[in-house]
C-alpha positions in Angstrom: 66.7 89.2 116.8 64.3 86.6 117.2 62.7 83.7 114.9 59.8 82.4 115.0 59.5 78.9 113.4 55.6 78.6 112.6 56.1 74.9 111.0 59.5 73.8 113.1 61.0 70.3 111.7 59.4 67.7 113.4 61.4 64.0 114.2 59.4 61.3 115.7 62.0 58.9 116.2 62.5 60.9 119.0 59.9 59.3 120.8 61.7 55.9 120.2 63.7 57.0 123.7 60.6 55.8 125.6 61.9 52.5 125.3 64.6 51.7 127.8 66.2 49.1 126.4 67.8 52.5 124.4 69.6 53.4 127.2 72.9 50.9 126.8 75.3 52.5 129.3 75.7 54.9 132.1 77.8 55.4 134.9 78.5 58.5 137.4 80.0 60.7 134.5 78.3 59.7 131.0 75.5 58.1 129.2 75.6 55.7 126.3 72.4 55.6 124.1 71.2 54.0 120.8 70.0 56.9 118.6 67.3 55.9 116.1 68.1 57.1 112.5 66.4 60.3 111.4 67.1 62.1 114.7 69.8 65.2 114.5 72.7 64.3 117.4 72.5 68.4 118.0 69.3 70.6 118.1 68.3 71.5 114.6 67.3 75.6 114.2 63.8 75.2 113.8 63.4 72.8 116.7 65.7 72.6 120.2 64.0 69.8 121.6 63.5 66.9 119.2 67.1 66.2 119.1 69.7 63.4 121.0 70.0 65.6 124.1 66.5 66.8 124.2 64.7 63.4 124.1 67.0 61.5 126.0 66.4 63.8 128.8 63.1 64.2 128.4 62.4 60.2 128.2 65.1 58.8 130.4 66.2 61.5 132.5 66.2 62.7 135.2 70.2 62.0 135.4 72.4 62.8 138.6 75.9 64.1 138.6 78.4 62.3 141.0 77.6 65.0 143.4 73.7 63.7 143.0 72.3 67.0 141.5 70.0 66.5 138.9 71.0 67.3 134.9 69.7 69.8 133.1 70.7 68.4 129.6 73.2 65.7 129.0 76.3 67.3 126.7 77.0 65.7 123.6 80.5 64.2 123.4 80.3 63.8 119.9 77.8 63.3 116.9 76.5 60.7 114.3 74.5 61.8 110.8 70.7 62.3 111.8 69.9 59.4 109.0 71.8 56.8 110.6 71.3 55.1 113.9 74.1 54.2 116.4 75.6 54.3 120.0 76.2 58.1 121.0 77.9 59.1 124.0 76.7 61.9 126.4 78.2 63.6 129.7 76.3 64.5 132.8 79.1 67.1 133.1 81.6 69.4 130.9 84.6 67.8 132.8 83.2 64.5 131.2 83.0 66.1 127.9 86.0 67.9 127.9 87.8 63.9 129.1 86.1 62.5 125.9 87.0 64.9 123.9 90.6 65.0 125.2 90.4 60.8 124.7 89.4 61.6 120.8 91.9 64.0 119.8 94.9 61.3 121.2 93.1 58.5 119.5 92.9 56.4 121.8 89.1 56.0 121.3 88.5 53.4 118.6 85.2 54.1 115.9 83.8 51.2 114.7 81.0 51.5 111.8 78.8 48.2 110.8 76.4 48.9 108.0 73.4 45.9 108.5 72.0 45.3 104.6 68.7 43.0 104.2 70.9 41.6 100.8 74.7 41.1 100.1 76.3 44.5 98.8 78.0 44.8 95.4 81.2 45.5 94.9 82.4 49.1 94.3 81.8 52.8 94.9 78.4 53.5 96.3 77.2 57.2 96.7 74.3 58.3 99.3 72.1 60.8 98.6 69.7 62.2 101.5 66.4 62.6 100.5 66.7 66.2 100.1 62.7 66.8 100.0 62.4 65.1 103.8 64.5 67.2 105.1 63.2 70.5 104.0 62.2 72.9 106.3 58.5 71.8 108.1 58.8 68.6 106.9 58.7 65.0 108.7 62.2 63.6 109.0 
C-alpha cells in the first residue's frame, strides 16, 4: 500500500534550525540540539521531513561519524512533546543510541524539566489541553 498525503502537516519551527546557536552540543558520537516547540521529535505520517531529525540534518548537517563518513540522519535517543521546546539528544550512530538508551534504562541519566511562565503560577492542579484544531490533519502546527 501507498498514501498519498495531498495537504501533509506542515511545522515551520522547523526552519528555526537555521540558526546555529541551536546546535548546543556535539562530539564524535552524538548531537545535542534545542528543539523549538511545535516540532514532532519523530517524523509525523503525513510528513517525514519536518521533524527533529529531518531539519537538524537538513540545516546543520552534514555530520561525520568517528570514522569521518558523512550521516545520513542523526537517530533520535529519545523524545520530547512536539508542543514543548527543549534539549534533545541525537546519535551519529546506532552504537551511540543503543549506549543512551542502555544509560536510561539504569538511570543513571538525570531529566530535568523547567517550565519558564511570563507570571507567578498558582497553586494546584493544572491540566493541559493541546489545541486539538492545530493539530489536525493539513493544518499549521
Amino acid at each position: 500500500d501507498i498514501r498519498v498525503y495531498p495537504h501533509p502537516r506542515r511545522f515551520p519551527s522547523c526552519y528555526e534550525f537555521a540558526d546555529p546557536d541551536r546546535l548546543l552540543y556535539e562530539d564524535t558520537t552524538f548531537v545535542v540540539v534545542d528543539k523549538p516547540p511545535m516540532l514532532p521529535t519523530q517524523p509525523e505520517p503525513s510528513n517525514y521531513e519536518e521533524c527533529c531529525p529531518g531539519c537538524v540534518n537538513l540545516l546543520m548537517g552534514p555530520f561525520k561519524t568517528i570514522e569521518g563518513e558523512d550521516v545520513a540522519r542523526p537517530l533520535l535517543c529519545h523524545r520530547v512533546d512536539s508542543c514543548v521546546g527543549g534539549c534533545v539528544v541525537m546519535s551519529k550512530d546506532g552504537n551511540g543510541q543503543k549506549v543512551f538508551s542502555d544509560l536510561q534504562r539504569q538511570r543513571k541519566i538525570k531529566k530535568l524539566y523547567l517550565a519558564v511562565t511570563k507570571e507567578p503560577v498558582p497553586l494546584g492542579m493544572h491540566v493541559h489541553w493541546m489545541w486539538g484544531e492545530l493539530n489536525a490533519r493539513g493544518q499549521s502546527g
